[in-house]
N, C-alpha and C positions, 0 to 999 in steps of 0.2 A: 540153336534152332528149336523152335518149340513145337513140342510132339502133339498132332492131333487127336483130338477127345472122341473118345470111342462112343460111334452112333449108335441112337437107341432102334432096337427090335421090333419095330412096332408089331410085324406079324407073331412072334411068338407074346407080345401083349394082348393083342387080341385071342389068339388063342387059349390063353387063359383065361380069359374072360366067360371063352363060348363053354369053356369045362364046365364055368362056374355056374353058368344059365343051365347046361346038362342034370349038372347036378342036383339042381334046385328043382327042377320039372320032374325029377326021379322021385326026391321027395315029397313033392307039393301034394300030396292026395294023402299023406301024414296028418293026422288031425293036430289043432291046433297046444295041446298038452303035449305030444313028443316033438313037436317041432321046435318049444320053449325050451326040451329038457337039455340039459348040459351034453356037446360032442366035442371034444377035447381035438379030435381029428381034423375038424373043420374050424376051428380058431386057427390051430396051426398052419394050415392051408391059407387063410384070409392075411392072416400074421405075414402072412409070406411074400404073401401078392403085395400087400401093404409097403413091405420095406423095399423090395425090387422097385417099384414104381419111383416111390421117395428117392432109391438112389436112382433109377435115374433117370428123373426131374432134376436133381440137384446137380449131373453133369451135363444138363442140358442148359441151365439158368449159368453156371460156370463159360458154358463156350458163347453162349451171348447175354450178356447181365442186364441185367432189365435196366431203364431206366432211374435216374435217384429221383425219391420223392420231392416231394413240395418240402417237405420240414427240413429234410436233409440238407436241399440246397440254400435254405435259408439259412441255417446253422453254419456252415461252411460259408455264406456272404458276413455272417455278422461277425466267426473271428477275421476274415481279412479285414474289415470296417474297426474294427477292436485294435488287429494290428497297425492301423494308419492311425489313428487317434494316435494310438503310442507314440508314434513314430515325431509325429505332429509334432505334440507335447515333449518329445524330449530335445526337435530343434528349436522352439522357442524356448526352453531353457538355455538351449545352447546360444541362440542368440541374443537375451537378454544379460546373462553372463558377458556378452560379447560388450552389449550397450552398457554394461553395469562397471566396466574396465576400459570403457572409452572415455568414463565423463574427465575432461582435461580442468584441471582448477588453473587461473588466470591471478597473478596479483591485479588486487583493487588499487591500487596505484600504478602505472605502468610510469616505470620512471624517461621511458622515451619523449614523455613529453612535460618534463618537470621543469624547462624553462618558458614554458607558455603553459601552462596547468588553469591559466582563465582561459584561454581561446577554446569556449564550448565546453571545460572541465573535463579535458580528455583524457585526465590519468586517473581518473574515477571509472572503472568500468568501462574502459577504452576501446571495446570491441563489439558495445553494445550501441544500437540506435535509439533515438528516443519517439515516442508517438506524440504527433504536435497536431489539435486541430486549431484554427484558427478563432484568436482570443483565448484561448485556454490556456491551462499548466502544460509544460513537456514533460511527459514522464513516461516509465517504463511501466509494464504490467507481468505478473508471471501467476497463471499460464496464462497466454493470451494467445492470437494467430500469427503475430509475429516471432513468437519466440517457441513456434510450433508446438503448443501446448506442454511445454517443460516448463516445470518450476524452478525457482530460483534456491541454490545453496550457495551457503558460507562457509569458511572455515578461517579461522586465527582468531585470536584477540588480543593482540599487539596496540598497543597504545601507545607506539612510539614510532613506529616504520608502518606505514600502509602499506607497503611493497611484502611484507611477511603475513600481511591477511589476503585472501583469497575468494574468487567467486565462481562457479560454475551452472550449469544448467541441464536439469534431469528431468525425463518424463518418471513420472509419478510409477510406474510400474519395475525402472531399475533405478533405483537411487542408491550414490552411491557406497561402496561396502562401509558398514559399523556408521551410520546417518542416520541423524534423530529428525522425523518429521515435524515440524512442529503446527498445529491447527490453528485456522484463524486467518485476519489478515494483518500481514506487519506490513509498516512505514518504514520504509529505509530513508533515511536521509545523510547527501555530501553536503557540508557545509565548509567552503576555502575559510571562511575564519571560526568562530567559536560557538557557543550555545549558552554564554556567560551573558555574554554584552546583551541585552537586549534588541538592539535594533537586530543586529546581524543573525540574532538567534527569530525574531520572527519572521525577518527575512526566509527562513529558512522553515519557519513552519506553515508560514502561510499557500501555499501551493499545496501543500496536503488539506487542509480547512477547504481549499477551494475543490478538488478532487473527491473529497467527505459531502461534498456542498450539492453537486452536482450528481454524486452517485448513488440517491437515493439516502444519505445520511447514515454509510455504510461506516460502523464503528471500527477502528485497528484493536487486536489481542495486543499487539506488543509495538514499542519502537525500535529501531536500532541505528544509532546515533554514529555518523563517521565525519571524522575531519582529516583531510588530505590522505583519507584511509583507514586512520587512525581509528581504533572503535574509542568512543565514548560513554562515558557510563551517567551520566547525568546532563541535569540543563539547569539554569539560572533558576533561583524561585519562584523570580516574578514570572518568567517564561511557563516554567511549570503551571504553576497556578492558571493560566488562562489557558491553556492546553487543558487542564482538567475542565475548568469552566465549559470552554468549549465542546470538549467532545462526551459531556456526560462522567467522569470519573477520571482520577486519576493516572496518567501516562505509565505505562508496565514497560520500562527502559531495559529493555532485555542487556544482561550481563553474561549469558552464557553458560552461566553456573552449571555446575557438574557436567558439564561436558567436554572432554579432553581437547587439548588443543591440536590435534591433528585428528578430530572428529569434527565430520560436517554435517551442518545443521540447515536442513532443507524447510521450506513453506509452503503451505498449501494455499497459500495467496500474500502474492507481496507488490506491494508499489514501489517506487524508487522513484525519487528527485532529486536532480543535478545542478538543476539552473534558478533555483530561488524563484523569485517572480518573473523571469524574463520568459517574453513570451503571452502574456496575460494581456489584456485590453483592461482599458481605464474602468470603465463599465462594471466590469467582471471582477476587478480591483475591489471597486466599490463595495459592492454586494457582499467581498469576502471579508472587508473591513468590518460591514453593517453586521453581518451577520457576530461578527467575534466581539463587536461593542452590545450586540442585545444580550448572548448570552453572559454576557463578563458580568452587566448589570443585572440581570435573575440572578446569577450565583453568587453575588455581593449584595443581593435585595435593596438594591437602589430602582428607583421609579423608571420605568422604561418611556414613562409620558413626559413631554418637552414644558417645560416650565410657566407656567398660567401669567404670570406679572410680565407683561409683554416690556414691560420700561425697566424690567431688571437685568442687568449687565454684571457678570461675574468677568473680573478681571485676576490675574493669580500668576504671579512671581514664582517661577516653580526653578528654585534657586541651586548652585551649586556651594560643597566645599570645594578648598583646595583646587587642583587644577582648572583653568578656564573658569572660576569664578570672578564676580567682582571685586574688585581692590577696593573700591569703596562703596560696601554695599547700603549703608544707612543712605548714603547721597542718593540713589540711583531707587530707592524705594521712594523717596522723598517725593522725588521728579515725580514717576507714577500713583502716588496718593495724591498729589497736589492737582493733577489731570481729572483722575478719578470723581474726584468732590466736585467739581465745577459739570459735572452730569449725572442730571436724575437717574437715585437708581443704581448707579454705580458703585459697589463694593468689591473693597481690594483685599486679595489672600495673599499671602506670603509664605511660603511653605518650601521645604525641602524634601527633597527625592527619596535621600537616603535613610529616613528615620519616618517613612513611610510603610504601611504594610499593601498588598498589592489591593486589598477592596478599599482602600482609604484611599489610596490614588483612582480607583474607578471612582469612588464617589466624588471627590474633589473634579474631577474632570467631568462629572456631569454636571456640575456648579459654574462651570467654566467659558466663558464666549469668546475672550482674550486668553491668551497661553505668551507669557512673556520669559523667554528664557534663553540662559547661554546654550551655544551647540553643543550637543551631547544626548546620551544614550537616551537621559529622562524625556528629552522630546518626544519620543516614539510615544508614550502615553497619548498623544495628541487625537488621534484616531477615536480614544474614550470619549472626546466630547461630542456635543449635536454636531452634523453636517452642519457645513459653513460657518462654523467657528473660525477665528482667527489667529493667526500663530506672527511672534515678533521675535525673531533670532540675531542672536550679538556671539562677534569671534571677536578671537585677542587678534594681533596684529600680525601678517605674517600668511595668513592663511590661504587669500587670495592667487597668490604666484604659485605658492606650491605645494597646498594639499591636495591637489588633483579634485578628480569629479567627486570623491568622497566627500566633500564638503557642501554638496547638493542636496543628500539624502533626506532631508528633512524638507526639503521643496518636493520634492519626489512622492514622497508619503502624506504629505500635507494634499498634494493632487490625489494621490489612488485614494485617499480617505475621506474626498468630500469636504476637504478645509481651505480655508483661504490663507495661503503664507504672506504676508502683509509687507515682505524683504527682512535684511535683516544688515545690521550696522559693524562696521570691520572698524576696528579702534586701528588706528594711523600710529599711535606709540606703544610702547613698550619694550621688551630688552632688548639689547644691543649682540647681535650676531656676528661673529668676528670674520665672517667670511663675505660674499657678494649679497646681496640682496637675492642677485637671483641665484643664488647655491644649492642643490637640494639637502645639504646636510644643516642649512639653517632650520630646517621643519623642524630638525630634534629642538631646537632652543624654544621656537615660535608654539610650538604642537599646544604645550600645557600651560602657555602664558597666562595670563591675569587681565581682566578686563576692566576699562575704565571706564571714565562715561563723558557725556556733550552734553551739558545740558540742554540748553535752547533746542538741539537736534534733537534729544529726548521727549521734551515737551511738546515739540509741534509734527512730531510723526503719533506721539499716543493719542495728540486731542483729535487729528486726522482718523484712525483706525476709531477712536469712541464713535464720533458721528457718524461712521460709516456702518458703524454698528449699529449704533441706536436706528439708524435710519431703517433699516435694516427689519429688525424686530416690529416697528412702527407698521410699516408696511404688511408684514408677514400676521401683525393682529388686526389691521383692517382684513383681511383675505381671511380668517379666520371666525371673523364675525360676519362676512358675507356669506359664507359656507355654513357656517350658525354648524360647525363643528371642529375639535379638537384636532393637530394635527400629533398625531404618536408614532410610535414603531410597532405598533399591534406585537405578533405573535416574529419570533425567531424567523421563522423558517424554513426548520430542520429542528427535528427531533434530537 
């Protein structure tokens, strides 16, 4: 029980007081010299009254305490404010800790769908959606709003099992423990087959060109190359080199280097493609061709302006060794010189693929109106010549029944790149298959056969494609001189 505080005397305070007016009135008719002078009496007395008072004042402010000031109470607001901050601050560590030990890694192969791995390329990334507007690439973006502003990480570099590389997805503020940021923007790319062959390797690059195209001509820091998961540490030469062409410098084909294989390596911006071209309008095709044939020819300093001699016709045997070549190729050059000479204008090249460097083939393909050659990889150069160029293709025997749709792709590209494929001629013999015609293990015999020739069918399909040419050209230099101007490819593009 708390004891109550002893009340002050107010009457014997006053009382003191009226002594002290007494006292004063006694001496007041003192002149003002002894009233200065020192009364030791009379300190003492003052002294007195003085500390009585003080205390007690001080047991009166004790039994009700004044209010706290303004500074006080502000003091006492800003550490509780100080302690929530703390407080704050240390459950978003603990929460980010929380997000920093949630990020889950995913193999980039999921082998649940490794006997349908084409149906959408679902064991690439199997858990990821892709963003598709209509006519364009499908692809992924990190950070984006789909993927709730997390960036994208890696982790493996396995080059044998996709199933042992890995992917996850981290916002930028808890990435996960011992991850290397890396700055820029990387190209991811799944490609189901290689980055050797040509065709299948720009299969594969071209949705990024088109992505590059459209996004302001926004350049990648780095590549990062996957097949079936697989990381990849390079691309074809000739791939390379138009990749460089194209995007201003050199491809930085990230290796991983110095960073531990169970260290993951996150982006501060990355794209990813899954599906090659599919998805893409003819149109858009176009444009992505056009644009990889202007800069291919600046970076090879070939003329980017279409050829002035309206009656000049480049025709060019863009030949094979060994597999799917001609068996007899003097004959088969014969047939086409002999077509050739019989129209103005017409000169015939002969050249091979392989003993080509890649601006020698750009150049040669701007020389070119006719593209005569067996199926295979070198056809994809086709793209390098003028739109409406024209393309003549020859299989060995066998091909028809049972190479599948793969045997198309060069119709296919001939269309997204503005060329006319003119068909192309299936040789009726060659070896002998010890099983059915229709077997599919005949393909291994058929695949890399040797092509022969017809003549009469030789001659009366080339002098058809000349005059359709010629005619062609004819037309396009009356239009030209009615316009009383040049038709060219001006300026790229894109920077």
């Amino acid at each position: 029980m708390t004891k109550p505080h002893p009340q002050v005397d107010r009457t014997a305070v006053v009382a003191a007081i009226s002594t002290t007016n007494t006292y004063s009135k006694k001496h007041h008719s003192r002149n003002a010299s002894s009233f200065s002078c020192y009364s030791p009496k009379l300190s003492l007395f003052l002294l007195a009254i003085c500390v009585t008072l003080f205390i007690l004042f001080q047991i009166q402010s004790l039994h009700n305490p004044p209010p706290s000031s303004p500074s006080s109470s502000t003091s006492w607001s800003f550490i509780h404010q100080w302690q929530k901050v703390k407080n704050y601050k240390e459950d978003l560590k603990s929460m980010a800790e929380k997000l920093r030990n949630a990020v889950t890694f995913l193999p980039l192969k999921d082998l649940r769908y490794s006997d349908k791995a084409l149906q959408g390329h679902t064991w690439f990334m199997s858990s990821m959606y892709d963003y598709h507007e209509e006519g364009e690439v499908q692809y992924q973006q990190f950070p984006s709003e789909s993927s709730q502003n997390r960036l994208l990480c890696l982790k493996g570099r396995e080059t044998h099992d996709g199933s042992w590389n890995y992917y996850a997805l981290s916002w930028p503020e808890t990435l996960p423990h011992n991850a290397t940021l890396l700055k820029g923007l990387a190209f991811v790319s799944y490609n189901h087959y290689d980055y050797g062959n040509i065709w299948h390797g720009l299969s594969a690059m071209v949705p990024f060109v088109a992505w590059h195209h459209k996004n302001n001509c926004e350049f990648p820091s780095r590549w990062i190359l996957y097949h079936w998961g697989e990381l990849r540490l390079g691309m074809g030469l000739w791939l390379k080199t138009l990749m460089e062409a194209t995007f201003n410098g050199e491809p930085n084909i990230e290796r991983f280097d110095g960073v531990n294989e169970d260290e993951p390596v996150c982006f501060e911006k990355a794209v990813v493609m899954r599906h090659n071209e599919g998805g893409m309008s003819r149109d858009r095709r176009m444009e992505v061709y056009d644009l990889m044939r202007c800069k291919a020819r600046i970076y090879c300093n070939v003329s980017l302006e279409k050829k002035d001699d309206d009656k000049a016709i480049g025709m060019t045997l863009f030949m094979r060794t060994g597999p799917r070549s001609f068996s007899n190729e003097s004959a088969v050059v014969g047939i086409f010189q002999k077509q050739c000479a019989k129209v103005d204008g017409c000169r015939l090249t002969v050249a091979y693929s392989n003993n080509l460097t890649f601006c020698e083939q750009v150049e040669l393909m701007g020389k070119t109106d006719i593209l005569v050659s067996p199926h295979g990889a070198q056809l994809t150069n086709m793209f390098l010549m003028d739109r409406n160029s024209s393309v003549m293709e020859f299989f060995p025997k066998g091909w028809l029944k049972l190479a599948g749709v793969g045997q198309f792709v060069y119709h296919w590209i001939a269309s997204w790149s503005g060329m006319r494929h003119q068909g192309a001629w299936r040789d009726p013999d060659g070896d002998t298959c010890p099983y059915s015609e229709d077997d599919r293990r005949c393909m291994s015999v058929y695949k890399n056969g040797r092509i022969g020739y017809n003549e009469t069918h030789f001659a009366e399909w080339s002098a058809n494609v000349l005059h359709e040419v010629k005619t062609r050209k004819l037309e396009i230099g009356k239009q030209k001189q009615n316009d009383s101007a040049s038709i060219s490819y001006g300026s790229c593009g894109c920077g």
